[in-house]
MIFIMI-725052 format. One record per residue: residue number from 1; residue in one letter; z, y, x of N, C-alpha, C in turn. Coordinates in nm, 3 decimals, m for minus. Example, Ala and Ser with C-alpha at 12.3 -4.5 7.8 and 13.67 -1.06 7.14 Angstrom:
// MIFIMI-725052
+------+------+---------+---------+---------+---------+---------+---------+---------+---------+---------+
| resi | resn |    n.zz |    n.yy |    n.xx |   ca.zz |   ca.yy |   ca.xx |    c.zz |    c.yy |    c.xx |
+------+------+---------+---------+---------+---------+---------+---------+---------+---------+---------+
|    1 |    a |   0.780 |  m0.569 |   1.319 |   0.780 |  m0.450 |   1.230 |   0.780 |  m0.330 |   1.320 |
|    2 |    s |   0.708 |  m0.225 |   1.285 |   0.714 |  m0.106 |   1.367 |   0.787 |   0.003 |   1.290 |
+------+------+---------+---------+---------+---------+---------+---------+---------+---------+---------+
***
This chain:
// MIFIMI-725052
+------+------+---------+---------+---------+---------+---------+---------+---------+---------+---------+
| resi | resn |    n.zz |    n.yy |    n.xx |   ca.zz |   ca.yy |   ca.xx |    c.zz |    c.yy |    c.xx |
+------+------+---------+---------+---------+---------+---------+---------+---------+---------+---------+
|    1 |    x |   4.885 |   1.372 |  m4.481 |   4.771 |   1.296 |  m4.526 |   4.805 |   1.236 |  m4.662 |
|    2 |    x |   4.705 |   1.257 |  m4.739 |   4.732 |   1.187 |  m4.896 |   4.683 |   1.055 |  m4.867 |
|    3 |    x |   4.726 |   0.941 |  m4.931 |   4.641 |   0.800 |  m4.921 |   4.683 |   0.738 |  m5.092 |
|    4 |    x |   4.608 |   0.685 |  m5.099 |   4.562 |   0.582 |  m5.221 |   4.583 |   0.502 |  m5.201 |
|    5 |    x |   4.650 |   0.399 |  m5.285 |   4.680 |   0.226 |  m5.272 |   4.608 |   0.171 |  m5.426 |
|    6 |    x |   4.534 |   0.087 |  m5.403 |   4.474 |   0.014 |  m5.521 |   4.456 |  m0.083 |  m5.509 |
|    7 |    x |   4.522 |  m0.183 |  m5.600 |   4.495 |  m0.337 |  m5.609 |   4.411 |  m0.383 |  m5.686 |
|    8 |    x |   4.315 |  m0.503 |  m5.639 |   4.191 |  m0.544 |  m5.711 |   4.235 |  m0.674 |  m5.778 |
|    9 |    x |   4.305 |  m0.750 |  m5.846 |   4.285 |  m0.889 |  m5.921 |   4.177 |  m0.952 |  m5.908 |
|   10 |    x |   4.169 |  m1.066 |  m5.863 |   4.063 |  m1.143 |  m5.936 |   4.119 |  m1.306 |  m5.958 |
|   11 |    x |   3.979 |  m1.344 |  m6.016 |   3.996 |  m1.459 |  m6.064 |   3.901 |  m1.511 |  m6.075 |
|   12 |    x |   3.840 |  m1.626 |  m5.986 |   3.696 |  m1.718 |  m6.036 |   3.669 |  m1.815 |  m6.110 |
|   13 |    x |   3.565 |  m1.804 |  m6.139 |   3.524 |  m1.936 |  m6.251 |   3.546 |  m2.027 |  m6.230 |
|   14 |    x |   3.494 |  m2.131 |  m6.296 |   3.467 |  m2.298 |  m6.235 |   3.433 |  m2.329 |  m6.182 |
|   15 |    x |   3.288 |  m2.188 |  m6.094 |   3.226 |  m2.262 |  m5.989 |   3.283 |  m2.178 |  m5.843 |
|   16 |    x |   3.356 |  m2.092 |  m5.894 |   3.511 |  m2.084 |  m5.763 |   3.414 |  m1.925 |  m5.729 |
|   17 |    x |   3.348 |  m1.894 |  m5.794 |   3.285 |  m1.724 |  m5.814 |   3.353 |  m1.623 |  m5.888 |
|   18 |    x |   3.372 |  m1.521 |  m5.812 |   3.400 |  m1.378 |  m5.901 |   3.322 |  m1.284 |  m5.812 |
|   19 |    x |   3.348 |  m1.156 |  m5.921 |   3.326 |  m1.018 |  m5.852 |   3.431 |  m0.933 |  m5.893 |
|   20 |    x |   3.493 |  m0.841 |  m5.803 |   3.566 |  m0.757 |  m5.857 |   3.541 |  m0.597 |  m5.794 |
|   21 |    x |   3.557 |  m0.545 |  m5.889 |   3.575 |  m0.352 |  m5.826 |   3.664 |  m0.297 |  m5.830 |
|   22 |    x |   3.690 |  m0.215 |  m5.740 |   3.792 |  m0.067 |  m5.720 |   3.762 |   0.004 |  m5.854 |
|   23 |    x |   3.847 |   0.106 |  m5.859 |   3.819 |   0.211 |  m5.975 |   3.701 |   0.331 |  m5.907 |
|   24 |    x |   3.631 |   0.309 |  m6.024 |   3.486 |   0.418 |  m5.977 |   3.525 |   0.531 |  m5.918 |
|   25 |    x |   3.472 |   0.604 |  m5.851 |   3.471 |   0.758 |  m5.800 |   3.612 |   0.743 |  m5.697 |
|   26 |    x |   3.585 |   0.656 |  m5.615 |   3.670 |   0.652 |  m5.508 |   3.579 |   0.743 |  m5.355 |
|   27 |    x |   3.704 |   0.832 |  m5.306 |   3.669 |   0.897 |  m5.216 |   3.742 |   0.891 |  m5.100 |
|   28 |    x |   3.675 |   0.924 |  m4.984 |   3.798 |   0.879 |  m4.836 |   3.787 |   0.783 |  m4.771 |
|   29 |    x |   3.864 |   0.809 |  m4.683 |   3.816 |   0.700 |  m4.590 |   3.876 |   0.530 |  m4.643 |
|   30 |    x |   3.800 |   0.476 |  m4.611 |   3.868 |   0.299 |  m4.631 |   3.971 |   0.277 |  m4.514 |
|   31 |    x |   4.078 |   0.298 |  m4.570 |   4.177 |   0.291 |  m4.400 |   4.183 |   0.115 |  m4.374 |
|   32 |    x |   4.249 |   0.094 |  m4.541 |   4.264 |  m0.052 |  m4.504 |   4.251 |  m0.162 |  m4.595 |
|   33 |    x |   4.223 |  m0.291 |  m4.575 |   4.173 |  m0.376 |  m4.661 |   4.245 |  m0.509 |  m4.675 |
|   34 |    x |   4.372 |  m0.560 |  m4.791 |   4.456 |  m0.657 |  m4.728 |   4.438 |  m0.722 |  m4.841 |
|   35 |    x |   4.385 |  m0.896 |  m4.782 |   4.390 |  m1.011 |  m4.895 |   4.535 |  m1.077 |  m4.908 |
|   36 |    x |   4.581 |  m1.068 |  m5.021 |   4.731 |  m1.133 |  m5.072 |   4.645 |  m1.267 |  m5.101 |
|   37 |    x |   4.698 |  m1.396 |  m5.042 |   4.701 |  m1.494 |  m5.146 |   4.791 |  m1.527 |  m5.205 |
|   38 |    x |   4.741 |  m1.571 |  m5.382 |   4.830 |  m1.561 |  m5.456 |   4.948 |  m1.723 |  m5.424 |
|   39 |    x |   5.002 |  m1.701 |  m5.455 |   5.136 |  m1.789 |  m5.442 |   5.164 |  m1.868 |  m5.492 |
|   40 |    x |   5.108 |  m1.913 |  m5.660 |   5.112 |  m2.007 |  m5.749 |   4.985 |  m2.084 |  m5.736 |
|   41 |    x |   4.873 |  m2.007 |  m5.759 |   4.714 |  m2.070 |  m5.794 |   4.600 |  m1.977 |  m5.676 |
|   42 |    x |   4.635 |  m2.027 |  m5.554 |   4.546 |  m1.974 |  m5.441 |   4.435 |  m1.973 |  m5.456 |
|   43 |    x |   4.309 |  m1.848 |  m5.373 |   4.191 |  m1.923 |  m5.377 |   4.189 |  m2.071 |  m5.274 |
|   44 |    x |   4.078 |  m2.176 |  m5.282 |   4.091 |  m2.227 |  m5.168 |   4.053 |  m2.206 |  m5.040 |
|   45 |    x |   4.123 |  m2.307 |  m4.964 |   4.080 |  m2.273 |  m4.814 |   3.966 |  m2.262 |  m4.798 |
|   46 |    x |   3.865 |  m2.276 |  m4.864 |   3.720 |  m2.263 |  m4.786 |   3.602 |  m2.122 |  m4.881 |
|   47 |    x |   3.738 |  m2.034 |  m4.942 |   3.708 |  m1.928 |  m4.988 |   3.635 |  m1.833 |  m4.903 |
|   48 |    x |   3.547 |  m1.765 |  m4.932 |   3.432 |  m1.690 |  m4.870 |   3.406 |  m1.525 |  m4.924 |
|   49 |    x |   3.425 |  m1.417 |  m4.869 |   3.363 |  m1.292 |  m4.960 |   3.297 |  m1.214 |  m4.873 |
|   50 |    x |   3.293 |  m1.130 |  m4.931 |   3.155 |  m0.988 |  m4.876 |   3.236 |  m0.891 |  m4.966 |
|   51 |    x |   3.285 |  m0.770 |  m4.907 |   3.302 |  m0.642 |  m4.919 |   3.244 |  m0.532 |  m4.871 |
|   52 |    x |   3.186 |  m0.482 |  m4.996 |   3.106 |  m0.319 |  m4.936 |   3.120 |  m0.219 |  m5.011 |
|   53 |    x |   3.056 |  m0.140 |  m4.996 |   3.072 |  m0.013 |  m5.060 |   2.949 |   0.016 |  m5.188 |
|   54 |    x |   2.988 |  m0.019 |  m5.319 |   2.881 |  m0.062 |  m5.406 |   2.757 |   0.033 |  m5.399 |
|   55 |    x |   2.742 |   0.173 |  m5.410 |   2.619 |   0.242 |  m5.401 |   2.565 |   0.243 |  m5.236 |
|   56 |    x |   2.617 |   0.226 |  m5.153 |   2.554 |   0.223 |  m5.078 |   2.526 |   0.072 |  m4.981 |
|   57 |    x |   2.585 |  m0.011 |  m5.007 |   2.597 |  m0.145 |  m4.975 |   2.669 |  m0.167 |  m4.830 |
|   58 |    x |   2.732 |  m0.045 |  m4.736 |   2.760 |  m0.058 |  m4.645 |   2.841 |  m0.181 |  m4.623 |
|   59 |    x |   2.861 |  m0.223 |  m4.539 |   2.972 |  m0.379 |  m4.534 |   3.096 |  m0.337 |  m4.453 |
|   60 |    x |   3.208 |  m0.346 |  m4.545 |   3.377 |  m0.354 |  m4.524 |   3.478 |  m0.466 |  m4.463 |
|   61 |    x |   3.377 |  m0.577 |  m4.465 |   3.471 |  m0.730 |  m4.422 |   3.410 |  m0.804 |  m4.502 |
|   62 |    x |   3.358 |  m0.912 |  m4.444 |   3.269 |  m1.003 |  m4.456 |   3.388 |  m1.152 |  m4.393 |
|   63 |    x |   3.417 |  m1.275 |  m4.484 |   3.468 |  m1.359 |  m4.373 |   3.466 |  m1.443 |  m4.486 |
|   64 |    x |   3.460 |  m1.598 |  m4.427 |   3.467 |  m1.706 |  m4.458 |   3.580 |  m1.830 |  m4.402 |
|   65 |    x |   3.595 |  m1.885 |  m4.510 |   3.723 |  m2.031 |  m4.463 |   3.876 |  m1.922 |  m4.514 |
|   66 |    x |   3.886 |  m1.843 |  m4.532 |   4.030 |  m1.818 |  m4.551 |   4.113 |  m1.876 |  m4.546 |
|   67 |    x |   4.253 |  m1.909 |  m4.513 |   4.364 |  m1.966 |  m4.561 |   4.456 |  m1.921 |  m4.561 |
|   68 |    x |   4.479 |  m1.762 |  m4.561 |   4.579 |  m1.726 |  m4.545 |   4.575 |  m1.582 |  m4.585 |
|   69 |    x |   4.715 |  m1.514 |  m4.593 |   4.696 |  m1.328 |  m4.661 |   4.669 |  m1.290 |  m4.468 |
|   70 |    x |   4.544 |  m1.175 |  m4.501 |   4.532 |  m1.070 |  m4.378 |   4.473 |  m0.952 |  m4.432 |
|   71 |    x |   4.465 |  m0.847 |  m4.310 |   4.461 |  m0.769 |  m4.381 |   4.325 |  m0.700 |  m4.245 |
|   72 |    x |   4.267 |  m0.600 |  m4.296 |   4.167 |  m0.562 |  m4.165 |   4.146 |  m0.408 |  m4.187 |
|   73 |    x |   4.106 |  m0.360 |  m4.088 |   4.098 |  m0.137 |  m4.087 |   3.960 |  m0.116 |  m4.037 |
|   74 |    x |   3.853 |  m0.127 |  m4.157 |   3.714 |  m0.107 |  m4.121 |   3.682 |   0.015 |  m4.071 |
|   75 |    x |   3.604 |  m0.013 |  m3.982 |   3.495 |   0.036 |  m3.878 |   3.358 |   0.075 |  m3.826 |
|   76 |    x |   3.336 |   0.127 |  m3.820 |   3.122 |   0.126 |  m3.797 |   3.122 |   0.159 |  m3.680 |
|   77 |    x |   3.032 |   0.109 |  m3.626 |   2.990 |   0.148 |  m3.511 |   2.907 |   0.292 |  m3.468 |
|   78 |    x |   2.904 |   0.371 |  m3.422 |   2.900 |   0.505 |  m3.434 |   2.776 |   0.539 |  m3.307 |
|   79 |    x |   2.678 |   0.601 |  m3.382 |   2.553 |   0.624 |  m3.303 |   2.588 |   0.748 |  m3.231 |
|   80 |    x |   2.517 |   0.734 |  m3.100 |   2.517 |   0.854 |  m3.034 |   2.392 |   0.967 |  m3.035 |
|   81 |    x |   2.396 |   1.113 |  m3.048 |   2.324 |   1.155 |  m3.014 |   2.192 |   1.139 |  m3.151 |
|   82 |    x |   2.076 |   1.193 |  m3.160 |   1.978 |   1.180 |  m3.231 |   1.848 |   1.081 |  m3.213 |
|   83 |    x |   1.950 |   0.963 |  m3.070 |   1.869 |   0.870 |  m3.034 |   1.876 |   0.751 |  m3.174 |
|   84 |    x |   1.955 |   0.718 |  m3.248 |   1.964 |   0.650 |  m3.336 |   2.068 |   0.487 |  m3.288 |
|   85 |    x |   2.067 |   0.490 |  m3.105 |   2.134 |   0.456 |  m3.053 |   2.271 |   0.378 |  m3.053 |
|   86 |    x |   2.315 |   0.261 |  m3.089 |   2.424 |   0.210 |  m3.117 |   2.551 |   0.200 |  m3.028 |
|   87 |    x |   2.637 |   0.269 |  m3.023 |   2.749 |   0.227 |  m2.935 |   2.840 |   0.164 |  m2.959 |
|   88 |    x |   2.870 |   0.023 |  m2.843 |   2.991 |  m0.043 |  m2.867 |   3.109 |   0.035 |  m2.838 |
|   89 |    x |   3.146 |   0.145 |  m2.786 |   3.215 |   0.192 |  m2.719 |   3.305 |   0.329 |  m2.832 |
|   90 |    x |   3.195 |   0.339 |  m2.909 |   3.250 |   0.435 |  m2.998 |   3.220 |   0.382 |  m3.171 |
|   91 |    x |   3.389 |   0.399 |  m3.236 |   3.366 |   0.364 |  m3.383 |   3.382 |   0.504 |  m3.475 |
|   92 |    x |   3.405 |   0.489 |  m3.583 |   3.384 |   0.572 |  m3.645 |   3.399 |   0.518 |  m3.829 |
|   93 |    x |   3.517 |   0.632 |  m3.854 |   3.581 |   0.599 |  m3.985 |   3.445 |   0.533 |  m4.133 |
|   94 |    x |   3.471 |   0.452 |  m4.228 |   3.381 |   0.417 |  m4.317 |   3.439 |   0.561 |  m4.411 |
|   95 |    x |   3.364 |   0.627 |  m4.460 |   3.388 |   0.708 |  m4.574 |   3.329 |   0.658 |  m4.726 |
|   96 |    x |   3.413 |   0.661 |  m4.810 |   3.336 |   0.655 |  m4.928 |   3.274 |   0.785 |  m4.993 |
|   97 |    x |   3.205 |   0.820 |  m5.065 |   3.166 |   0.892 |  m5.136 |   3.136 |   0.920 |  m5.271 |
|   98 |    x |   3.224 |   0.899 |  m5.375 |   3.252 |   0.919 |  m5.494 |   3.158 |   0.748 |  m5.555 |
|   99 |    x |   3.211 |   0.661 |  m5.481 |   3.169 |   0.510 |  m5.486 |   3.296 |   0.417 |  m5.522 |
|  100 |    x |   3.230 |   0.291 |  m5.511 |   3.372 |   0.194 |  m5.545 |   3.312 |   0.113 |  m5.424 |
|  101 |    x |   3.444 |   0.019 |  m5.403 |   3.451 |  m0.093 |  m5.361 |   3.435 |  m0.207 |  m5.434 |
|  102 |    x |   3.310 |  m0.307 |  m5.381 |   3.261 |  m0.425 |  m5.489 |   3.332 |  m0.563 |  m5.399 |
|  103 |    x |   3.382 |  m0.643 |  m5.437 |   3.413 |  m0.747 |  m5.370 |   3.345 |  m0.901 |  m5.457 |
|  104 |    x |   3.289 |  m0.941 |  m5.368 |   3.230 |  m1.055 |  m5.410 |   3.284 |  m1.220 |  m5.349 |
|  105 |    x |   3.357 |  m1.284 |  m5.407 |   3.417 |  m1.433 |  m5.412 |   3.313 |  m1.500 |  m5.408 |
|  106 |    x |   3.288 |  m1.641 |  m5.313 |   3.250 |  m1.750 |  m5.363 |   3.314 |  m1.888 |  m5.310 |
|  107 |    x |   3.350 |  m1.967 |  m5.328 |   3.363 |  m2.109 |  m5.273 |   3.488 |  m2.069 |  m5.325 |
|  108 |    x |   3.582 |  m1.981 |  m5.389 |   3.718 |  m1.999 |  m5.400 |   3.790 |  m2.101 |  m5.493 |
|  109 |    x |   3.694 |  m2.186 |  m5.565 |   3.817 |  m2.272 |  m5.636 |   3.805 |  m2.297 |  m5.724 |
|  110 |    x |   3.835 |  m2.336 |  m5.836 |   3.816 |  m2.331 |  m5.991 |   3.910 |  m2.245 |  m6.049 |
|  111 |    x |   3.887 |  m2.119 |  m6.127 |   4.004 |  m2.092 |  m6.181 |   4.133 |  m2.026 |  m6.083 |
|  112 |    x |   4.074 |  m2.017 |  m5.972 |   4.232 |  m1.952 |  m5.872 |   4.197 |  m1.785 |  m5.849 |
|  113 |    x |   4.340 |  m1.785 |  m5.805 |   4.356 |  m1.618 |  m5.836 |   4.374 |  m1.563 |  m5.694 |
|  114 |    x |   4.300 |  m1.433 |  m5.642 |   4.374 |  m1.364 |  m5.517 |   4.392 |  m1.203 |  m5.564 |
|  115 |    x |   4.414 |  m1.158 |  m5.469 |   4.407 |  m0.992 |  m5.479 |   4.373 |  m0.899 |  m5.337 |
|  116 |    x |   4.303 |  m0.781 |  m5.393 |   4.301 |  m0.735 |  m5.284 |   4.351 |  m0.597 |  m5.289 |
|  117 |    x |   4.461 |  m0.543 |  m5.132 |   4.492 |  m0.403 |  m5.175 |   4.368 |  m0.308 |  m5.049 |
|  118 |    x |   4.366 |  m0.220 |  m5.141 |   4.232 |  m0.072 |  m5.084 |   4.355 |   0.019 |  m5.032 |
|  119 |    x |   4.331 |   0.092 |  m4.893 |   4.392 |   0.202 |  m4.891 |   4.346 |   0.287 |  m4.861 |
|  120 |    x |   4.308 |   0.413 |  m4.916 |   4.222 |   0.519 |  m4.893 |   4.289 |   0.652 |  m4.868 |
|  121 |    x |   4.257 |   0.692 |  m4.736 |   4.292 |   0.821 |  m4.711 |   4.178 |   0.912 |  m4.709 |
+------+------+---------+---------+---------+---------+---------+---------+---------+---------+---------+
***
């Protein structure tokens, strides 16, 4: 299996907002999604984001209050059949499709820094 590792920087304003992206024309699956906090100039604890998949808006990890580095292996829930049908029981890999990953900061802080690593197989 080939996999991709890509780290996202960011850094928010004054009003503790950023956005950051993957490098365009990312393909494969999203295996995994890990927030480093940074070590000198953290976001703060009551840092908040939304990760998706920019052309199509699917959602990658969504979470609020942070305080700490984690890391998460997104998932969808996987319909059965041509009923349109949702199953808890069965997931099913996120694929990208010649898309990026958009990550959107808010409440993080003035000026503080995190990162995020993408791993794409």
């Amino acid at each position: 299996m080939y996999a991709q590792r890509h780290t996202i920087a960011i850094e928010t304003d004054e009003a503790g907002a950023a956005v950051g992206y993957s490098p365009a024309g990312l393909t494969g699956r999203i295996h995994m999604i890990g927030y480093r906090k940074d070590g000198t100039t953290p976001f703060a604890d009551t840092v908040d984001w939304a990760i998706v998949l920019e052309a199509t808006g699917e959602s990658l990890w969504t979470d609020t209050n942070i305080t700490a580095s984690e890391k998460v292996y997104p998932v969808a829930a996987a319909n059965l059949g041509g009923t349109g049908a949702a199953s808890s029981l069965t997931e099913a890999p996120i694929i990208a499709a010649n898309d990026r990953v958009k990550i959107t900061i808010s409440n993080g802080g003035d000026t503080k820094l995190g990162a995020f690593d993408l791993v794409v197989t």
